[in-house]
N, C-alpha and C positions, 0 to 999 in steps of 0.2 A: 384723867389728865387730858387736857384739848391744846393741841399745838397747831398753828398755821401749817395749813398742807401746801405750802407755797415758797418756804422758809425753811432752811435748815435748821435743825435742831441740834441744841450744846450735847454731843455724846453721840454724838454720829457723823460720820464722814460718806460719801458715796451721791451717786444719783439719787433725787427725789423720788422716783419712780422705780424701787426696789423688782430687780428679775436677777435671771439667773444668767452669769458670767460665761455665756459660751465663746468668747471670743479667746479668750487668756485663763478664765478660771476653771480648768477642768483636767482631768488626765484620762484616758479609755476614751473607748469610742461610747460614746452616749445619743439618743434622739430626744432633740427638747422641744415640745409646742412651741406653735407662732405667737402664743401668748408667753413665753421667755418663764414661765414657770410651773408647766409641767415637765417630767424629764424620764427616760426608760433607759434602761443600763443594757447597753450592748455591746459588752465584753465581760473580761472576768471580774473586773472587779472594778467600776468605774469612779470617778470623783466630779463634782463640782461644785463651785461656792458662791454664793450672793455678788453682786456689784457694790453691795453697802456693807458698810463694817462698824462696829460701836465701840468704845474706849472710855465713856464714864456712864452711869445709869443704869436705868433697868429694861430690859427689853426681852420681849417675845417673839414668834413666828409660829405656824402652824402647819403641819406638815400633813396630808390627806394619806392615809395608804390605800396604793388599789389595788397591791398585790401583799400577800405577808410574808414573803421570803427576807433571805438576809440582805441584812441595812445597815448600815452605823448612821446614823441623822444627828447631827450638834452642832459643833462650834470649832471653828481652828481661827489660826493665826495667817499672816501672808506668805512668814517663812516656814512653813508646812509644804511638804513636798512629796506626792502622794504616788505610787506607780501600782501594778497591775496586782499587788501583793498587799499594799499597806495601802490605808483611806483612812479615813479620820476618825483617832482617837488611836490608832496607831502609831502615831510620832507626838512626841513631847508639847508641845505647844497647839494640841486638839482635843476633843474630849467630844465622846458618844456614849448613845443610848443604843443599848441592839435588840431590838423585841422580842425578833426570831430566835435566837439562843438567851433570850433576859438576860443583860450584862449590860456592866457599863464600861465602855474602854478609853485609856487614858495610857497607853504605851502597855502598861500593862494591865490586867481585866478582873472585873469579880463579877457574882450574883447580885443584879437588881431591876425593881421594877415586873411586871407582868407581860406575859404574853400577847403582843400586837396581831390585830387580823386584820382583811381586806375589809374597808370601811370603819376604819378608828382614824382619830384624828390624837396626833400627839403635838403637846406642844414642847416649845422649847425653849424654858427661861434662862439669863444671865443677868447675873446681882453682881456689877461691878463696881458697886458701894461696897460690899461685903466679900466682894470675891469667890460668889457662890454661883453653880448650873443645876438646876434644876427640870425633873421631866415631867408631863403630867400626861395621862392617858384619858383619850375622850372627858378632860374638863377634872378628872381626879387626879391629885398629885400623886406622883412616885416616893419622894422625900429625894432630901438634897443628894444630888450624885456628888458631885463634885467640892470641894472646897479649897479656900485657900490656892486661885486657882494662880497664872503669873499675871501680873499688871503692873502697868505704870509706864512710860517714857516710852514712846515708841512700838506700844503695845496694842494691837486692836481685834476684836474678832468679828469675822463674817458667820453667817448661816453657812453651812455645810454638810453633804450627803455623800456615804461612797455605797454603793447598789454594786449586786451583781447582776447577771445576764438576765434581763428581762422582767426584772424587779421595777417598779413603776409608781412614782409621788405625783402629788404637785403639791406647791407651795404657796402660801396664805401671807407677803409678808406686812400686808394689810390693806394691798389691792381692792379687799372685800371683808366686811365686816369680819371681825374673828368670830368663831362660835363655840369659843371658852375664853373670853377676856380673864385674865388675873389683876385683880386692883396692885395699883402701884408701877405696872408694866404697862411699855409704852410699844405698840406693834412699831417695826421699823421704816414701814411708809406711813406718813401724816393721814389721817383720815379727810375728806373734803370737809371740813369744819362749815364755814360759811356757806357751802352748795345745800349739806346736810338740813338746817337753818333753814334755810329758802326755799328747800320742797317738801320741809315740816308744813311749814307756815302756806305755801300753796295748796299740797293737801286738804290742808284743814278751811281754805278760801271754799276748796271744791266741794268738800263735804257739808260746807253751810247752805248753798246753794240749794245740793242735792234735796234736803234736808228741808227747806222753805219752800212756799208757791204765795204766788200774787192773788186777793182777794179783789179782784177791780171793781167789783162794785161798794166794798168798803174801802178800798185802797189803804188797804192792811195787809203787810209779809205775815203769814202764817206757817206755824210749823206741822213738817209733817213726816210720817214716816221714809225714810231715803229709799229704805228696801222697795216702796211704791214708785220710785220714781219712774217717770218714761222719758226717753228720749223728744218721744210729739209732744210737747209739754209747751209752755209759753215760750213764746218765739225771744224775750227779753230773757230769758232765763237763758237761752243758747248763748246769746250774745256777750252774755255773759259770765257763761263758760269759755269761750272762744276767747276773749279777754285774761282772762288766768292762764289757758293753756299756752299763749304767746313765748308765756315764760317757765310754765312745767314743762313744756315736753322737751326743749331742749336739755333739761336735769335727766330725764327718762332713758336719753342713752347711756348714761355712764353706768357702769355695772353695780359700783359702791351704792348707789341711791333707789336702785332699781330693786337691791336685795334689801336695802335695811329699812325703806320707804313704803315700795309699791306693795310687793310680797308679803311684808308682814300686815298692810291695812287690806290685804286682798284676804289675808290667813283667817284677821279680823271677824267679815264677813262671815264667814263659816263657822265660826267657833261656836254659833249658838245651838249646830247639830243640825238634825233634819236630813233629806235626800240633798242633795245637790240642785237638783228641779226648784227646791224650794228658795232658794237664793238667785232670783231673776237680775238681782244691779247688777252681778259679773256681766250679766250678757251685755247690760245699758251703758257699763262702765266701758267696754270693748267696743261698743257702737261708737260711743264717743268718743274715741279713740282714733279710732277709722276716720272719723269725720273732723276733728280740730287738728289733726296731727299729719304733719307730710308723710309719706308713704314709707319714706328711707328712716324717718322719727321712730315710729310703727314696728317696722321691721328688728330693730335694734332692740327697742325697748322689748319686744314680746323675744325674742333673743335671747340676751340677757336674763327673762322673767324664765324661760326655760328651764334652761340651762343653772341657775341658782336655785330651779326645783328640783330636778337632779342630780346635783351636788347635796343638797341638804334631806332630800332622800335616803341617798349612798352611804352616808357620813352620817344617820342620824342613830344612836346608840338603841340598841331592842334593850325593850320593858316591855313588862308581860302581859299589856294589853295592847301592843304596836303602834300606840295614839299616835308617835310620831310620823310612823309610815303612813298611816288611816289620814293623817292630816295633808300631806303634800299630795298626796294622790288624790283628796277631793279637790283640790285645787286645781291638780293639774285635769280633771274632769270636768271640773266649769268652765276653764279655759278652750278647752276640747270642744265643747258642746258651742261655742262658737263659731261658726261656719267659715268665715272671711278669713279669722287667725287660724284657724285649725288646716284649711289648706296652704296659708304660706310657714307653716310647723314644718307640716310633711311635706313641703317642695323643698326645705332651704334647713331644715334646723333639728329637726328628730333623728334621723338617721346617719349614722349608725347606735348613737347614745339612747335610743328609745330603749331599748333593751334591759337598761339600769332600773328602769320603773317595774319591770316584772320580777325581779327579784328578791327573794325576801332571805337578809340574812341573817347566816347560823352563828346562833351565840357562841363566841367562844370561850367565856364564862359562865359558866350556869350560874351562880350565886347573886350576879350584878345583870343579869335576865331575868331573876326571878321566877327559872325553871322549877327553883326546889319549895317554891309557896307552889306552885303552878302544880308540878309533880311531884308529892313530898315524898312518895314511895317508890323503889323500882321493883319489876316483878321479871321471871322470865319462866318459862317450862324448865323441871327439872327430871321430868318421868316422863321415860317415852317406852311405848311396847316394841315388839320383836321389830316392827318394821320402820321404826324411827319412827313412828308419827309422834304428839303428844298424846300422852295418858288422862283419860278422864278423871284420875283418880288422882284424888287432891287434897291437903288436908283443911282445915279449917282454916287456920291461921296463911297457909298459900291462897285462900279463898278469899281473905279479905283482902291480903296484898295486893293480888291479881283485881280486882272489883274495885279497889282505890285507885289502882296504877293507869286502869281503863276508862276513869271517871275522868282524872287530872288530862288524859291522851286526849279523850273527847272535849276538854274545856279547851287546851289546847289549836285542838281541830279546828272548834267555834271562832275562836279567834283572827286564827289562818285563813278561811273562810270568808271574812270580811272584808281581807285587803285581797286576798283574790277575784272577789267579786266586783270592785273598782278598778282592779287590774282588766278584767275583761272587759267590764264597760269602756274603759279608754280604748281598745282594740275593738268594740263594736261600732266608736263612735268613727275610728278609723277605716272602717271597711264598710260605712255609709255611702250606699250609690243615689240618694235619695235629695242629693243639694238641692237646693233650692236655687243659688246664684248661677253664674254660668260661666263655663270652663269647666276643667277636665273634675270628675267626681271624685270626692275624697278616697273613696274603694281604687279609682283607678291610679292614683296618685301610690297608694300605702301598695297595691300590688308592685307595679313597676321599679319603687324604692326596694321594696322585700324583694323582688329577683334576684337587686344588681347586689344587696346585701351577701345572699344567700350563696351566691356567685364568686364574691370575692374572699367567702367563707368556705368554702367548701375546695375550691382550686387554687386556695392560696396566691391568690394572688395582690390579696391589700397587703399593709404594713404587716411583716410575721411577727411582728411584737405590740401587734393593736388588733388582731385575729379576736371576734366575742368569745370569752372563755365557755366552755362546755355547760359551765351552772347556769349560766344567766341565758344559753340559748334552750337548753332543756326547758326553764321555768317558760320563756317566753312562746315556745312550740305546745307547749301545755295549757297556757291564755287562748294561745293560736286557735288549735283546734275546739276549746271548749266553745270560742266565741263563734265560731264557723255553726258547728253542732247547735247553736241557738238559735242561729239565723236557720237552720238548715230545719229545726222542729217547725220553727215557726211557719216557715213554708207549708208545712207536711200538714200543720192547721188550718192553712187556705186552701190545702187540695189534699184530701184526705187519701186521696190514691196512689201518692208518694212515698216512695220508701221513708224510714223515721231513719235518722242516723245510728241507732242502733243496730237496725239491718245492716247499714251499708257497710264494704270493706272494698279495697284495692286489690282487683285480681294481680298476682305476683307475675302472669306473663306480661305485663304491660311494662315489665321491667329489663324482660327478658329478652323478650322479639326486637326489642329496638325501635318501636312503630313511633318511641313519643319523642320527640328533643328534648330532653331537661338540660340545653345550653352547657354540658359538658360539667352539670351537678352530678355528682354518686348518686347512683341509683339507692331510691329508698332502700326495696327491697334487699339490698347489700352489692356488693364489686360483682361483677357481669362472671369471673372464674370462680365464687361463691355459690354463684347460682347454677353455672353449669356442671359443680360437682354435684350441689345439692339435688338437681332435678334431674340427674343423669339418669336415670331409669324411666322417669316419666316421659322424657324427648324420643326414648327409643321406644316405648310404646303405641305412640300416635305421633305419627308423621305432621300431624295438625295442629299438635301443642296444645290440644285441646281438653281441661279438665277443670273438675273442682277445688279450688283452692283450697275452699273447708277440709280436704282430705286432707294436707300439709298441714294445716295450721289453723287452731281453733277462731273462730271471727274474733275474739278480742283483742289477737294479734295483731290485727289491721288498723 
């Protein structure tokens, strides 16, 4: 279904430009993005609802979780009146989906639907031909919640959310491609129909170009491989690039064109495998960029191109070979490996959201992961001797469990492995002091952002409700150091008389004595009255604080 994004549409009432109603539509104290559709519940039980509302047809929305606590997400009326106790699907003329306790509420509640986690996307339909709501989790239907819902004469419903304390969405209400369309459903903002259109059809101007070279001495266009192409190429070829881009790159800021255009023909590129090295036009395509396009064009558009990477990262459902994580993250590796973009990333665009890329998340289905082809068996130690260890004695049939269970762990592992290893490349390509251009070096860029990170982490002093959760800074401290420890061998191979990172550790008085600033971060080592209990024997031995830390604490500790 294609509607002018310009025109109202019959069955919908509201701004063209669907966000969320902070001004009148809410009850609790809530924080909503400057983009008017993300929102974080900061009190007990908060409410808010769309600026758009629909009254015949069929319609969607899509709602991102970034936290899995309790939610109700659906649909209410205007006269819905919602306080610190009741949110929607609570009073008569509302209806929700609740993930965190599976239910659907409508004044009063039952069993449905499956457990939501951080990084599912649910959608949310209404059939007001039929009088039907429906939920669908990550792109599979729930089955009809709702029926037989009220309609007719002065009847309308918005999108609707009531969250508690620190619970945190945002919302899809067609801003940005959906990424589980239902046929028959209409998102409730117009998609840019005609823009869409016009940077197809650019696109595909730019790709014949790529594609063809001038034979001047036959003066014959000939065709040739694009993945060859160079930027130093015939000078009529530019010109003629520069002519198309007149009119793509002002399409390149808008976000809707940027994910469903650039993204997916960048995705394109990749799909045929290989290292990332091996797909040179990302870099030719970003040269190009640089050079046809105004700085502030550039800026936006590589933005955007981000930023819709780690959203569709976040959001993207695990299968038991992570192809979809494998995929966004070589992308966002080609892009990296461009010098010019990769420093205006990490001056203006990474930080604090880099973090989402290190990530990898835990299924909260095993069935629909594909853990139980992955691991078909579980095993555990059931004999242990006098001093708890495990028992070497074991019987046959524990022998093969155990030997299948450690086969599927290790195919597992291999898998894991793989987006780890992308993960750190993008942090190696981050702690590059080696630019080539000139200004400050990528390494000193990614340090300076990681302090004031780390700072605003650690002293609480950013938003207490936008604080990087514990999983995603563990995973990312663990890219961290691996990626240090490579640079740091690799050293130890140009000078073979340096410690190998295996030897090294952090003596624990450097934590203690006070000698280092760490900008009023906790001390690694642990809280400075941690340490004076812990090393209280050792201070009164030596006036000098002078010892072996391998005596406390084995090297691996460090």
């Amino acid at each position: 279904i294609v509607c002018p994004p310009d025109q109202p549409v019959d069955g919908c009432l509201g701004p063209l430009t669907v966000v969320l109603d902070h001004t009148s539509g809410f009850e609790g104290l809530l924080f909503v993005d400057d983009d008017l559709l993300g929102v974080i519940g900061h009190s007990n039980f908060s409410s808010i609802r769309a600026t758009t509302c629909v009254y015949r047809g069929k319609w969607a929305y899509e709602v991102l979780i970034s936290s899995q606590g309790l939610m109700q997400i659906g649909w209410c009326t205007l006269n819905c009146r919602f306080n610190q106790e009741e949110g929607v699907g609570d009073t008569p003329d509302s209806y929700a989906y609740d993930g965190n306790r599976v239910r659907k509420w409508n004044v009063t509640t039952t069993n449905y639907g499956k457990s939501w986690a951080a990084g599912d996307i649910v959608s949310c339909l209404i059939d007001l031909d039929e009088g039907t709501i429906t939920f669908c989790l990550n792109g599979q239907s729930l089955g009809t919640a709702f029926s037989n819902i009220k309609m007719g004469p002065g009847i309308a419903y918005f999108p609707a959310i009531s969250l508690s304390f620190k619970e945190s969405v945002a919302f899809n209400f067609g801003s940005r491609p959906l990424r589980y369309p239902v046929e028959g459903y209409l998102p409730l903002q117009n998609p840019p129909t005609a823009d869409l259109l016009r940077a197809h059809k650019l696109l595909g101007y730019i790709k014949t170009v790529l594609s063809t070279t001038l034979d001047t001495q036959e003066e014959k266009v000939l065709e040739k491989d694009s993945a060859c192409w160079s930027l130093h190429g015939e000078p009529t070829t530019l010109v003629t690039l520069a002519h198309i881009f007149n009119y793509f790159a002002p399409l390149m800021c808008k976000v809707y064109l940027v994910e469903d255009v650039l993204m997916n023909f960048l995705l394109g590129i990749l799909e045929g495998g290989g290292s990332v090295d091996e797909h040179p036009l990302i870099q030719q395509l970003l040269d190009l960029f640089w050079l046809l396009m105004e700085d502030y064009e550039v800026n936006e558009c590589l933005k955007q191109l981000m930023m819709s990477l780690l959203r569709a990262y976040r959001f993207s459902p695990i299968i038991p070979d992570l192809g979809f994580q494998i995929h966004y993250l070589r992308l966002t590796t080609a892009i990296l490996r461009h010098e010019k973009s990769r420093k205006y990333l990490l001056s203006n665009v990474l930080y604090p959201f880099i973090v989402v890329f290190f990530y990898i998340k835990t299924p909260l289905r095993v069935k629909e992961a594909g853990l139980e082809e992955l691991i078909p068996t579980t095993w555990w130690p059931t004999r242990f001797d006098k001093e708890g260890k495990e028992s070497k004695d074991e019987s046959a049939e524990e022998r093969l469990r155990r030997r299948a269970y450690e086969r599927g762990c290790q195919r597992l592992k291999k898998r894991i492995e793989v987006v780890e290893e992308l993960q750190v490349q993008i942090l190696k390509l981050m702690l590059n002091n080696k630019d080539k251009g000139t200004g400050e070096a990528s390494r000193y860029i990614f340090l300076n952002k990681f302090r004031k990170f780390l700072q605003e982490n650690a002293s609480n002093r950013g938003h207490p409700t936008a604080l990087c959760p514990p999983e995603y800074m563990v995973c990312f401290l663990h890219r961290l150091i691996t990626a240090v420890r490579s640079y740091w061998d690799e050293g130890k191979m140009r000078n073979p008389g340096c410690v190998s990172s295996d030897e090294a550790y952090v003596p624990p008085q450097l934590f203690y004595n006070g000698k280092v600033d760490y900008f009023d971060l906790q001390r690694l080592g642990g809280l400075l009255s941690h340490l004076k209990k812990t090393l209280k024997g050792l201070k009164q031995q030596s006036s000098t604080f002078s010892f072996d830390p391998r005596e406390i604490c084995p090297r691996e500790c460090y």
